[in-house]
C-alpha angles and dihedrals in degrees: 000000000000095000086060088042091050092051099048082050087057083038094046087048090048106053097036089056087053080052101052099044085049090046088047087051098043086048088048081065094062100047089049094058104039088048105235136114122266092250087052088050100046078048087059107040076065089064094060092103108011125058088201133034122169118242090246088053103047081052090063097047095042093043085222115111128250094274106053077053101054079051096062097041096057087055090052094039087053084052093050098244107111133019132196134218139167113288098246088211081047130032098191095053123078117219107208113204142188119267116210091265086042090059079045091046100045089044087053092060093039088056092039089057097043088051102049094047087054094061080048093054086054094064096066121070109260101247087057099055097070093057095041086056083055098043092056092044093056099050091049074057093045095049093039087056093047090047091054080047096060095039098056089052095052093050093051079059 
């Protein structure tokens, strides 16, 4: 039983680097379209569902540290996408929002994606597609959990 374990563990590492180095060439299509670099793209992608994040925040979710943050906000804010302004709760953080072209901007990549994934989608036979969502549902379930997991380690230390 922990020889097969093991396997599907090779198998599991495998495949998910694979996934990660396709999903970072579909998304290079994005960027690409939507002209702007691969840091300013993972930012927005933070913006899906928030019009505002604080730069403390956005550090968290992107694993990078404020100021590689404040780096790639600059860049945005240059472009007229984001602007940033004093946390009113906070007056040493810094809230960075969405302008207007940054909403347009951050829809666009929401419809480029869908889009995308739907011609994806397209390449897998139709009574598979169903079961591949829930697949990759249950792993995000399965990593959160094992992140949780980690964290909660590193904080008994």
């Amino acid at each position: 039983m922990k020889a097969n374990h093991q396997q599907m563990a090779e198998k599991m590492a495998e495949l998910v680097f694979i996934l990660r180095q396709k999903c970072t060439a579909k998304d290079m299509v994005i960027v690409k379209r939507m002209n702007i670099t691969p840091a300013e793209f993972n930012c927005l992608l933070q913006f899906l569902s928030n019009d505002q994040l604080a730069v403390k925040a956005l550090a968290e979710r992107l694993h990078i540290t404020p100021g590689g943050v404040t780096r790639i906000v600059t860049s945005l804010e240059k472009k007229g996408i984001v602007k940033r302004d004093i946390a009113p709760y906070d007056r040493r953080g810094i809230i960075v929002s969405l302008t207007e072209k940054g909403k347009d901007v951050v829809h666009q990549i929401k419809h480029v994606s869908e889009e995308l994934h739907g011609e994806i989608l397209e390449e897998i036979d139709a009574e598979h597609r169903e079961a591949i969502i829930r697949a990759i549902s249950h792993l995000i379930q399965a990593i959160d959990r094992w992140l949780e997991q980690q964290e909660m380690a590193e904080s008994a230390q």
